[in-house]
KOLZA-174429 format. One record per residue: residue number from 1; chain; y, x, z of N, C-alpha, C, O in turn. Coordinates in pm, 1 decimal. Example, Ala and Ser with C-alpha at 12.3 -4.5 7.8 and 13.67 -1.06 7.14 Angstrom:
! KOLZA-174429
   k c      n_v      n_u      n_w     ca_v     ca_u     ca_w      c_v      c_u      c_w      o_v      o_u      o_w
   1 A   -569.0   1319.0    780.0   -450.0   1230.0    780.0   -330.0   1320.0    780.0   -331.9   1423.6    846.5
   2 A   -225.0   1285.0    708.0   -106.0   1367.0    714.0      3.0   1290.0    787.0    113.8   1340.9    803.9
This chain:
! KOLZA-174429
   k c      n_v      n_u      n_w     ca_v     ca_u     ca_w      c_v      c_u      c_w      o_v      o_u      o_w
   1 A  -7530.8   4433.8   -438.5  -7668.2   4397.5   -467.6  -7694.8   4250.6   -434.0  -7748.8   4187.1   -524.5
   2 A  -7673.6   4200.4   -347.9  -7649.0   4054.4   -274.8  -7616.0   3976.0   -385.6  -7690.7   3890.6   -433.3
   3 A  -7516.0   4001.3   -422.7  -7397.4   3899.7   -525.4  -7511.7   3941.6   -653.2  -7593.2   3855.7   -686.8
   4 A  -7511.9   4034.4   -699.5  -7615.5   4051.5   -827.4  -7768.1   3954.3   -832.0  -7821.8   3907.1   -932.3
   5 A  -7815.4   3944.1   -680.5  -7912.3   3844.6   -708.5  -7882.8   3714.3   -718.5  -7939.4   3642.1   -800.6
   6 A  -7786.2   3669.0   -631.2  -7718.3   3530.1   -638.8  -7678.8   3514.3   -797.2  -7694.6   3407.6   -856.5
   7 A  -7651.7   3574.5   -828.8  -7548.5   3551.9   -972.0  -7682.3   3533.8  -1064.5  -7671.9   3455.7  -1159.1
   8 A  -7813.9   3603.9  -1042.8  -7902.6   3589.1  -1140.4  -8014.8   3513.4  -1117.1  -8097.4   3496.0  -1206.7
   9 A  -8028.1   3464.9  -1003.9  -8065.6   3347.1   -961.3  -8011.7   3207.2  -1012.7  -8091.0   3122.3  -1053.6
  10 A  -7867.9   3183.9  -1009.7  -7853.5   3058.2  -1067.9  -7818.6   3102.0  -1216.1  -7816.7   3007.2  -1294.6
  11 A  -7788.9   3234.5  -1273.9  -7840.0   3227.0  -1416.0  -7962.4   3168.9  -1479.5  -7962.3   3088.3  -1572.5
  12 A  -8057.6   3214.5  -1423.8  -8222.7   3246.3  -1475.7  -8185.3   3070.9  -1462.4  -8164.8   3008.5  -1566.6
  13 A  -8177.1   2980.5  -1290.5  -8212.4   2885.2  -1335.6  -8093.0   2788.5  -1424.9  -8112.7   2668.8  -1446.1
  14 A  -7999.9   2842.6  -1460.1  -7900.8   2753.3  -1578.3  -8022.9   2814.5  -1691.3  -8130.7   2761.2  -1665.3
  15 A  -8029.4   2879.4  -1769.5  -8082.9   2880.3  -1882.6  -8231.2   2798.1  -1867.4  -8262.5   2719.4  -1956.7
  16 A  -8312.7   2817.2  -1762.0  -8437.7   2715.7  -1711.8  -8391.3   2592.9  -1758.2  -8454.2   2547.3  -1853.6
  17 A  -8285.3   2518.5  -1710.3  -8230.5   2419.8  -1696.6  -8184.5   2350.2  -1832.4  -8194.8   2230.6  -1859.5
  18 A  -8118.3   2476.8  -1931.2  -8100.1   2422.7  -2095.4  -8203.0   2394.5  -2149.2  -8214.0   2289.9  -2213.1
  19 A  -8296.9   2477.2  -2136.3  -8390.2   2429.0  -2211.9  -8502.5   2346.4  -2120.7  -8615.5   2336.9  -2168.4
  20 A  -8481.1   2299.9  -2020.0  -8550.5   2105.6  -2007.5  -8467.5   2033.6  -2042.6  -8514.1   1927.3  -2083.8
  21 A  -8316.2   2043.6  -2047.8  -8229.0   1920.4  -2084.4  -8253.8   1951.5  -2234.4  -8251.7   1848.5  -2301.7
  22 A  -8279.4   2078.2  -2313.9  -8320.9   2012.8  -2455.0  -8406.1   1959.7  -2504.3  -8416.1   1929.9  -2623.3
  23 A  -8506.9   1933.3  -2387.5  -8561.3   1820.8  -2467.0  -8576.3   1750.0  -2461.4  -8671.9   1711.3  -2528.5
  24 A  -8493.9   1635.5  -2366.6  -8439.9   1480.5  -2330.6  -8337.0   1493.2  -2440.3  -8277.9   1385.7  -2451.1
  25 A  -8291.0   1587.8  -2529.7  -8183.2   1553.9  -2648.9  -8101.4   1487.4  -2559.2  -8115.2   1367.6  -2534.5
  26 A  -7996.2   1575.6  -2496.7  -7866.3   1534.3  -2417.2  -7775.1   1575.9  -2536.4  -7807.1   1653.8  -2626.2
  27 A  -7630.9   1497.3  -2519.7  -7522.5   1552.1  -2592.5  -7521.0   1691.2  -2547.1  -7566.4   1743.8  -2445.5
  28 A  -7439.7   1750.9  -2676.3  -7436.2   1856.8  -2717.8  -7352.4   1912.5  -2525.3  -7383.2   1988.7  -2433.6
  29 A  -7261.6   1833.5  -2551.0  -7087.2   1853.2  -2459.4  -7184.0   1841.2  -2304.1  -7129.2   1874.3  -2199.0
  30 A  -7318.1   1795.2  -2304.3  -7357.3   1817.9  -2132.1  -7422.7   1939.3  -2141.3  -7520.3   1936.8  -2066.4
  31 A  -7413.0   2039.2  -2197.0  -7541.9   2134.5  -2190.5  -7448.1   2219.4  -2087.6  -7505.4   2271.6  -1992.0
  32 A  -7287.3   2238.6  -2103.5  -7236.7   2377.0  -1978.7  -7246.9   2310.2  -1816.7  -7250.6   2371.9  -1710.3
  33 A  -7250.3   2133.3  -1845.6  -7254.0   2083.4  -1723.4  -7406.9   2086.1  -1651.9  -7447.3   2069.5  -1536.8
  34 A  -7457.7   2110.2  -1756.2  -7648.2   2087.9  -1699.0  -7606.7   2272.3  -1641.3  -7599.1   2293.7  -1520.3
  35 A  -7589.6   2359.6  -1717.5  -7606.1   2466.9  -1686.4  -7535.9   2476.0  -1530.9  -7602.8   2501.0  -1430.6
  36 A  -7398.4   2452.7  -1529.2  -7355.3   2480.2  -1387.3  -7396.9   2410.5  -1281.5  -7374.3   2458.8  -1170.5
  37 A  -7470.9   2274.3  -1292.4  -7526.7   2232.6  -1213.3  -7661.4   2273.7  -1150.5  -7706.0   2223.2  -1047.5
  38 A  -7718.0   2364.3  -1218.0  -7809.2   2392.3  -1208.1  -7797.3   2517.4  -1149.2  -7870.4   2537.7  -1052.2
  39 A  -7702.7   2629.7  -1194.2  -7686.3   2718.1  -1139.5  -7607.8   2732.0  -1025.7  -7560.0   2842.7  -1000.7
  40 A  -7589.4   2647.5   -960.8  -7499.4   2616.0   -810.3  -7579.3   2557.8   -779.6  -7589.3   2581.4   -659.1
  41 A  -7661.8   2481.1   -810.4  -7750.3   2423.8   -695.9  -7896.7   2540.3   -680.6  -7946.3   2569.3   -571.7
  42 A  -7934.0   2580.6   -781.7  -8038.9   2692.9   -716.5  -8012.9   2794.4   -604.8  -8078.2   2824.5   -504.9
  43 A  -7877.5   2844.3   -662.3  -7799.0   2943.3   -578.1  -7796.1   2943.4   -466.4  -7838.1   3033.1   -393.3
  44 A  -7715.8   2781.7   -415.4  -7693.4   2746.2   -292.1  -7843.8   2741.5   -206.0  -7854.4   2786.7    -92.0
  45 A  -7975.0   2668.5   -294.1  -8056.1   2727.7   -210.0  -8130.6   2862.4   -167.5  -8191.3   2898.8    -66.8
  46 A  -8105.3   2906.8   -263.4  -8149.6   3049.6   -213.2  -8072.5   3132.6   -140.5  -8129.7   3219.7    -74.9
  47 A  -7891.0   3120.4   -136.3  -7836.3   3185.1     13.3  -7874.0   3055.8     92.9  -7862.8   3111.2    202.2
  48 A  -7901.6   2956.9    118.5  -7956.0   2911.9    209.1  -8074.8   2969.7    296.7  -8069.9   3005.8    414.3
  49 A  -8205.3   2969.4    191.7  -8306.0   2993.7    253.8  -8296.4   3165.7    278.4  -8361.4   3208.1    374.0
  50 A  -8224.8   3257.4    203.2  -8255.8   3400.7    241.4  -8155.9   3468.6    311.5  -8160.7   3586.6    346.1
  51 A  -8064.3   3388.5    331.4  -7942.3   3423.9    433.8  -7939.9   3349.6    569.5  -7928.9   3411.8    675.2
  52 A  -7949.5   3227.4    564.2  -7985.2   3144.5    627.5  -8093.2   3094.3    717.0  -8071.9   3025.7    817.0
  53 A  -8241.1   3142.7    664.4  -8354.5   3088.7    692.7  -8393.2   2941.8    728.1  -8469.1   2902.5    816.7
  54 A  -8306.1   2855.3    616.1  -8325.3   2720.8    601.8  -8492.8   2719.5    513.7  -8523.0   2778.5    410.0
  55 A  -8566.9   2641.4    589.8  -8730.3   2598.4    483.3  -8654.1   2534.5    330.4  -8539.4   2499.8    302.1
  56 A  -8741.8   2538.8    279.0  -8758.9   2580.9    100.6  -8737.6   2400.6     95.9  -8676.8   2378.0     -8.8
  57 A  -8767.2   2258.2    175.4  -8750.3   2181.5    148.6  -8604.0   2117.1    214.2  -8523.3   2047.9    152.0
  58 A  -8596.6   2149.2    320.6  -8434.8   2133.7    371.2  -8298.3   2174.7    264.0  -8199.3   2115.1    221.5
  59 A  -8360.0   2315.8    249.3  -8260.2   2403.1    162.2  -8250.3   2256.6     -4.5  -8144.7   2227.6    -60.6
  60 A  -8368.1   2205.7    -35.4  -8363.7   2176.9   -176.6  -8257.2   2029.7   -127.1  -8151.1   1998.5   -181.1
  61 A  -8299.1   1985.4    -55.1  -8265.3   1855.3     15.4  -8070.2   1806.9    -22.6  -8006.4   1712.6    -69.3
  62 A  -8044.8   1951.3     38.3  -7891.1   1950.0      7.6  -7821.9   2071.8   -105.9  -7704.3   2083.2   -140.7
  63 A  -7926.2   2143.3   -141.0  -7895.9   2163.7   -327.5  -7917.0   2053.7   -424.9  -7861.5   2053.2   -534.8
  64 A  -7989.7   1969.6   -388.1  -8002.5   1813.0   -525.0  -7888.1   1742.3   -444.4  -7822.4   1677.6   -525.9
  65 A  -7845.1   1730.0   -337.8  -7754.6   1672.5   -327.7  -7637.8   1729.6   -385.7  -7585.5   1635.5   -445.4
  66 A  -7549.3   1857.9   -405.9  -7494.0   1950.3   -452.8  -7488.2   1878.4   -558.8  -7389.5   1808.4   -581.3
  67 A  -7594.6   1884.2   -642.4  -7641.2   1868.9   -777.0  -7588.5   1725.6   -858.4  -7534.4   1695.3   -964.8
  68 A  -7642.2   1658.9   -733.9  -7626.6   1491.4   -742.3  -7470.4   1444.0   -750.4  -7430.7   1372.9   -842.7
  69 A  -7405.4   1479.2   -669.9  -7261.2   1489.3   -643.5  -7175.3   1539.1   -749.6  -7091.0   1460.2   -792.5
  70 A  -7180.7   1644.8   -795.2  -7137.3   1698.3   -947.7  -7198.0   1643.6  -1013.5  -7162.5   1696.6  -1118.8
  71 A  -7310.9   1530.4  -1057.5  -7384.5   1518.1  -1176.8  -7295.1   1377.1  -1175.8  -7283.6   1329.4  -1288.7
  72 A  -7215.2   1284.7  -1046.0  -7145.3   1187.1  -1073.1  -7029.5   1225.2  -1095.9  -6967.9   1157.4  -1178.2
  73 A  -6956.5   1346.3  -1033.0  -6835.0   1376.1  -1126.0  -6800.1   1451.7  -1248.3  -6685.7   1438.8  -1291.9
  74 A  -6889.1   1533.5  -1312.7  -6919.9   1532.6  -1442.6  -6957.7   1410.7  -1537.0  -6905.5   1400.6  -1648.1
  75 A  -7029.7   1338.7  -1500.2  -7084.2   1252.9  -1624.3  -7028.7   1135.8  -1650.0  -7071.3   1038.8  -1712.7
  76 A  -6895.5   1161.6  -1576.5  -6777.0   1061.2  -1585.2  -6666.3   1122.5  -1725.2  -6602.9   1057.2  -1808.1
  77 A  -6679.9   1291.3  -1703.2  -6610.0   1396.5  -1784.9  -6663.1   1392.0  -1894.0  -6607.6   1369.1  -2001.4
  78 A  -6814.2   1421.1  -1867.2  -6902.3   1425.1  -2065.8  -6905.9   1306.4  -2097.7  -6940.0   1289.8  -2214.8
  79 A  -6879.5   1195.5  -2028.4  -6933.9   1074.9  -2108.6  -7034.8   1011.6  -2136.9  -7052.5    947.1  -2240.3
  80 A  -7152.3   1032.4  -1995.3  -7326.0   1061.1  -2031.1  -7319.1    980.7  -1893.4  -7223.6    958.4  -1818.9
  81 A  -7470.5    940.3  -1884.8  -7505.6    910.4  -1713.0  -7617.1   1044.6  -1652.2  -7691.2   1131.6  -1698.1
  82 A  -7573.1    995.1  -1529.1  -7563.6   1150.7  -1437.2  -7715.7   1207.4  -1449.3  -7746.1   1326.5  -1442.6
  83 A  -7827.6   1071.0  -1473.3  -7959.8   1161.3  -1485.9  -7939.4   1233.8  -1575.4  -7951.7   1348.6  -1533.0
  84 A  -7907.5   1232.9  -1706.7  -7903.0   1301.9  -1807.4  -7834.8   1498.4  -1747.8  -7846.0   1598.8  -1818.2
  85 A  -7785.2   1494.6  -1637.1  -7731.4   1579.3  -1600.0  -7788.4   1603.3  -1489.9  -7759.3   1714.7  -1446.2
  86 A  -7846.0   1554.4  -1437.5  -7909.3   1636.6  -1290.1  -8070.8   1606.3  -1290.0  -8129.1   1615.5  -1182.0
  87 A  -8144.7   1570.4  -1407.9  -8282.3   1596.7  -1407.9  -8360.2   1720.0  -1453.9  -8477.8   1748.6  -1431.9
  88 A  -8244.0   1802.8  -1540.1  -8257.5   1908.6  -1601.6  -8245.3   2013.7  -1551.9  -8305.8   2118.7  -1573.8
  89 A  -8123.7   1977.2  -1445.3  -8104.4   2066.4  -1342.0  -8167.9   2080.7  -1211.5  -8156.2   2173.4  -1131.4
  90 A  -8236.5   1974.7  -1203.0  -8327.3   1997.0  -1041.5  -8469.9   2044.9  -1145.2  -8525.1   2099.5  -1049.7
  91 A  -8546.4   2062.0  -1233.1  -8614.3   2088.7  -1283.8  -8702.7   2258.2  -1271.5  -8816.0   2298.8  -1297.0
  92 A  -8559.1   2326.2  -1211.2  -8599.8   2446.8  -1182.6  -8640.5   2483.9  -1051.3  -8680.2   2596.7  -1022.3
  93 A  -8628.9   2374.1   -960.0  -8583.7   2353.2   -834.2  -8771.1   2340.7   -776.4  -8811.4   2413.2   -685.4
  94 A  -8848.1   2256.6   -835.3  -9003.7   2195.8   -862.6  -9070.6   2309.1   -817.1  -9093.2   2387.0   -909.7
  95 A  -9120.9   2356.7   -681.0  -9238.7   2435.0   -639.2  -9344.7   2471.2   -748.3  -9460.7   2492.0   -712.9
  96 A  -9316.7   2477.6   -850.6  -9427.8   2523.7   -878.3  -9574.5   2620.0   -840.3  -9692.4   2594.3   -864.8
  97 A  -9532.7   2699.4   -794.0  -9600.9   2836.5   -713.2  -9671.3   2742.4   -618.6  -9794.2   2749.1   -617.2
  98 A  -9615.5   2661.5   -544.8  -9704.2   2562.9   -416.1  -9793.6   2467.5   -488.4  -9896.0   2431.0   -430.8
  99 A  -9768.5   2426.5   -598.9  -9845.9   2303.2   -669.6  -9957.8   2463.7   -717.5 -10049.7   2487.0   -638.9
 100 A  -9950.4   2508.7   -774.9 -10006.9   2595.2   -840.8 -10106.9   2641.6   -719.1 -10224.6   2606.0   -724.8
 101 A -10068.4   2707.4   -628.0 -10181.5   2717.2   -526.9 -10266.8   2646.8   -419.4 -10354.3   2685.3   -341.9
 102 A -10171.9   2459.3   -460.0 -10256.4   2372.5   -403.6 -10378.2   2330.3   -477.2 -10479.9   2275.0   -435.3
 103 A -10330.5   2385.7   -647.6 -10484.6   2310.1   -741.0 -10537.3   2419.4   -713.6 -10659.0   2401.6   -709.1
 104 A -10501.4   2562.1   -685.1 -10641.5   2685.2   -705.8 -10692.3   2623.4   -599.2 -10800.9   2567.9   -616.4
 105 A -10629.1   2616.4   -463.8 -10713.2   2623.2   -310.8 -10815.9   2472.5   -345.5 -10909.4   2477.7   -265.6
 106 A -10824.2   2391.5   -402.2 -10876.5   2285.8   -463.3 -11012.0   2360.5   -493.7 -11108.9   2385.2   -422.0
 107 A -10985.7   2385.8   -617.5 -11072.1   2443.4   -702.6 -11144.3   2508.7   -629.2 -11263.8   2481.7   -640.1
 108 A -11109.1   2610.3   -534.1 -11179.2   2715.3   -416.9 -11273.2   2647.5   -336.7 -11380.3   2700.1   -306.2
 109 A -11240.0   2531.6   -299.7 -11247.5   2494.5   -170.7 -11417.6   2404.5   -226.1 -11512.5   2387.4   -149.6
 110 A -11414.1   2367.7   -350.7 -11474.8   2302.9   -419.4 -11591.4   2378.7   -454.0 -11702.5   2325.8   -454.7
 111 A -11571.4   2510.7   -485.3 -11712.4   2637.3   -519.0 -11746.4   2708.7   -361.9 -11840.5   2786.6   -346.5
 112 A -11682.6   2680.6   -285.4 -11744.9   2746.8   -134.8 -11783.3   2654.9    -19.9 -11767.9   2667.9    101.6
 113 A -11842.6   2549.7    -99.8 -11902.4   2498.4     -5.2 -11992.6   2499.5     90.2 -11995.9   2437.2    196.2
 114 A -12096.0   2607.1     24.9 -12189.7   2695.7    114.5 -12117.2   2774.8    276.0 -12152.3   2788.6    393.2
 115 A -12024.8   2802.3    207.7 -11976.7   2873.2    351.7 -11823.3   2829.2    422.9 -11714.0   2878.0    394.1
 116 A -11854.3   2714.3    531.7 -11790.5   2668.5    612.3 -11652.8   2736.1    621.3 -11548.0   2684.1    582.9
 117 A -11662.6   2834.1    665.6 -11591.9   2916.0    729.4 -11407.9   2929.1    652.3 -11290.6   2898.7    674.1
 118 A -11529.9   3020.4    520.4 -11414.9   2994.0    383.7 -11368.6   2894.7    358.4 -11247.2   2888.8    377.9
 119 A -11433.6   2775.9    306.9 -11402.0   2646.0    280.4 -11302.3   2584.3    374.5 -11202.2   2516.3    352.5
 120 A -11346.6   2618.5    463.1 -11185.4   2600.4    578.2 -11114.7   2611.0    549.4 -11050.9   2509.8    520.3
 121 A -11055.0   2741.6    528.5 -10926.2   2807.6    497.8 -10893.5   2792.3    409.2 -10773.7   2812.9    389.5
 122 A -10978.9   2746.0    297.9 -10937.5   2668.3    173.1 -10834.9   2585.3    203.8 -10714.3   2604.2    220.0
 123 A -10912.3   2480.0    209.3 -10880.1   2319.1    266.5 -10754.9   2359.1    348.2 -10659.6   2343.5    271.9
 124 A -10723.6   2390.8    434.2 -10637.2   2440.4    507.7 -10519.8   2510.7    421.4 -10406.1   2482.5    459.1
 125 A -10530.3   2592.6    317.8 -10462.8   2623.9    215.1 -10390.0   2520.7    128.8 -10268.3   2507.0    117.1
 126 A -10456.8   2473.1     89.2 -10460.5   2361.5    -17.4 -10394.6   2253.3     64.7 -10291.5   2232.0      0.8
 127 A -10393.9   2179.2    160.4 -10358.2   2091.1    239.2 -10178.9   2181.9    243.2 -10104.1   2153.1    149.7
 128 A -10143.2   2250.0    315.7 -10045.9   2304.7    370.9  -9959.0   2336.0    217.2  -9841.7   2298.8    213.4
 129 A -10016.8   2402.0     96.9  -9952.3   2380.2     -7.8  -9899.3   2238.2    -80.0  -9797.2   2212.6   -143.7
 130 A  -9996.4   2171.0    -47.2  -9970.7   2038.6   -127.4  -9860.2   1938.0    -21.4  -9814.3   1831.2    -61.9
 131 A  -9833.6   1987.8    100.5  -9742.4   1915.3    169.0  -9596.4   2007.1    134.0  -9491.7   1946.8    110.4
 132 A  -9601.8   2133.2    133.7  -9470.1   2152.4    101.1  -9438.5   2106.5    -41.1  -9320.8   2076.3    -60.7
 133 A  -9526.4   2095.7   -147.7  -9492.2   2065.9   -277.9  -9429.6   1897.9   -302.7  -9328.3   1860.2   -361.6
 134 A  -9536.0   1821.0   -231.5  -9459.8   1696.4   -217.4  -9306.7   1684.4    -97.1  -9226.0   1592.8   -113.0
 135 A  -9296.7   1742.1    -34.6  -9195.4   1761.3     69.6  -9070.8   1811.8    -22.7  -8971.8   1739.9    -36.7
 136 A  -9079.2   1913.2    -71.9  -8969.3   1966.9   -126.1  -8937.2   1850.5   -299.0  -8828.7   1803.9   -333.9
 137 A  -9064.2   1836.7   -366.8  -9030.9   1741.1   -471.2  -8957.2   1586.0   -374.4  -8847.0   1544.5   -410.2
 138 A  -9015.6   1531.2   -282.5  -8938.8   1427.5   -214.5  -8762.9   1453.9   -216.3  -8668.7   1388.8   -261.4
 139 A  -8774.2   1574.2   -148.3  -8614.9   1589.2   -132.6  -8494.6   1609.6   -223.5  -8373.7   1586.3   -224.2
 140 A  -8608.8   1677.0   -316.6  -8505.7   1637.3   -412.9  -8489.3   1543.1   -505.8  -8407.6   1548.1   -597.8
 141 A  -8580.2   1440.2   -479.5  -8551.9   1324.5   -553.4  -8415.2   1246.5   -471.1  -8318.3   1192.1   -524.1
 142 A  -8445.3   1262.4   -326.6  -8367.6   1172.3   -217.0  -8251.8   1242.1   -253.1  -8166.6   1169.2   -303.9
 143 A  -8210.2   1405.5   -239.1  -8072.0   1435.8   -234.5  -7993.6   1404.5   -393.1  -7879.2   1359.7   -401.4
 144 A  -8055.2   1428.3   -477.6  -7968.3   1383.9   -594.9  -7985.0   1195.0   -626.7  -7983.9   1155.5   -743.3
 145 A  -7995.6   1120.8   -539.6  -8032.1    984.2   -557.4  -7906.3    957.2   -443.0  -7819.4    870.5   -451.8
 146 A  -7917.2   1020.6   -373.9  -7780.3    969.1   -261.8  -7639.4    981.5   -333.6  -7562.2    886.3   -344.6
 147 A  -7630.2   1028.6   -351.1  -7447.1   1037.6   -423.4  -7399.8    884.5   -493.5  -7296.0    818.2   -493.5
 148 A  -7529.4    870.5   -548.7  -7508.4    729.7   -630.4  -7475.9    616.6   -523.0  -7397.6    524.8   -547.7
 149 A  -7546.1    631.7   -395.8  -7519.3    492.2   -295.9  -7388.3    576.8   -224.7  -7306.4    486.4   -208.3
 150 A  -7338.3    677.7   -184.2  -7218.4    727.3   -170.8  -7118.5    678.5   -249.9  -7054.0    576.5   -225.8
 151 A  -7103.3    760.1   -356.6  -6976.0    721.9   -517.3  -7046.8    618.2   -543.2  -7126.3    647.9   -632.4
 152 A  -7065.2    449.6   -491.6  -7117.1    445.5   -574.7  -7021.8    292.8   -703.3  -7063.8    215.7   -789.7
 153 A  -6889.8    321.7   -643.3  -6763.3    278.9   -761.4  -6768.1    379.0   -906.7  -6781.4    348.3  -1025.2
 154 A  -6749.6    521.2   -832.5  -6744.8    609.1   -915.3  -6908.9    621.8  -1024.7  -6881.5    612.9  -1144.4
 155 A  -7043.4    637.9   -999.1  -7120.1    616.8   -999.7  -7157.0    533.2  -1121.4  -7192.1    562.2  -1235.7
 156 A  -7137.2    422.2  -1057.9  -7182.0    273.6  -1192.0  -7055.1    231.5  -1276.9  -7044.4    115.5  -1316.7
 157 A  -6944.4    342.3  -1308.3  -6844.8    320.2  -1389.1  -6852.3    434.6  -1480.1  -6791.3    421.0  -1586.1
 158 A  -6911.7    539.5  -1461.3  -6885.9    663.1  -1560.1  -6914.4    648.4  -1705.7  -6854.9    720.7  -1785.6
 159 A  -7016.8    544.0  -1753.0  -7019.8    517.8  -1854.1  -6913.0    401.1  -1919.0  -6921.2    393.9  -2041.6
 160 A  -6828.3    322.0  -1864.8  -6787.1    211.1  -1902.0  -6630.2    236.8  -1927.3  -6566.8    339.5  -1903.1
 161 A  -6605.8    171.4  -1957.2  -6444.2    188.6  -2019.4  -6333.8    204.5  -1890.0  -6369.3    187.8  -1773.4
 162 A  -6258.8    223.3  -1911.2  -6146.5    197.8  -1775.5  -6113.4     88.8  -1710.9  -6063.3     85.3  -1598.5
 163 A  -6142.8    -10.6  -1785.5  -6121.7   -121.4  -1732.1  -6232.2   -174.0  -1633.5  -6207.2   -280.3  -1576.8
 164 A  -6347.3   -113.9  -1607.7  -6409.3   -118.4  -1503.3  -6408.9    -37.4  -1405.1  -6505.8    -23.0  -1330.7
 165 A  -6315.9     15.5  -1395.5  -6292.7    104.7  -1281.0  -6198.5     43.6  -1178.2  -6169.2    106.3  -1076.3
């Protein structure tokens, strides 16, 4: 049962993942690399966070790095540069659910103004959502952005001929 959710976890998000890289119109030849990148890096965070009990932004922190890291040694293989391969794939990665209940608690917080009390816990809602949403979007900008100052011979040559290597 374990392995069945893992396995359909980074399914759900590889196919998530094809269809945002289709519509940056990536070569044809990056779509299995968007997919596995995507589906190893969701994966890894979710036995992170549900095996593990790593927070939802730590866990993403070093799945875009995952991500980032294969997106420079793939896009040396397809022949593409690595955003083209790891924007599609952290794409599934995006809190939505936290952004989503930082604009309701907004919206809430905005019609109960009459009563303190509520409006609190709004605000308090809304505040605490909108920090994990930017927290976890931060990290994964930072972890798939590091590989590049790591590799970064490998990195700023994947597109160029051999002779810059």
């Amino acid at each position: 049962m374990i392995a069945a959710d893992i396995i359909s976890d980074g399914l759900f998000a590889a196919i998530a993942a094809m269809g945002f890289g289709s519509i940056s119109d990536p070569p044809m030849r990056a779509f299995p690399y968007i997919a596995i990148l995507a589906a190893v890096g969701h994966a890894t965070r979710y036995c992170l966070m549900t095996f593990l009990g790593v927070d939802i932004a730590s866990a993403s922190l070093i799945a875009a790095f995952i991500i980032g890291t294969g997106s420079v040694w793939f896009g040396r293989k397809v022949f593409c540069p690595m955003t083209v391969l790891y924007i599609p794939a952290l794409l599934p990665m995006v809190p939505g659910t936290y952004a989503y209940k930082t604009v309701f608690s907004l919206i809430m917080f905005l019609q109960e103004i009459s009563s303190p009390t509520q409006g609190s816990e709004y605000l308090q809602s809304m505040i605490y959502n909108a920090s994990v949403s930017f927290s976890v979007i931060f990290m994964l900008a930072v972890g798939a952005t590091v590989p590049v100052f790591l590799l970064r011979e490998r990195a700023n040559s994947m597109t160029r001929g051999s002779r810059f290597i």
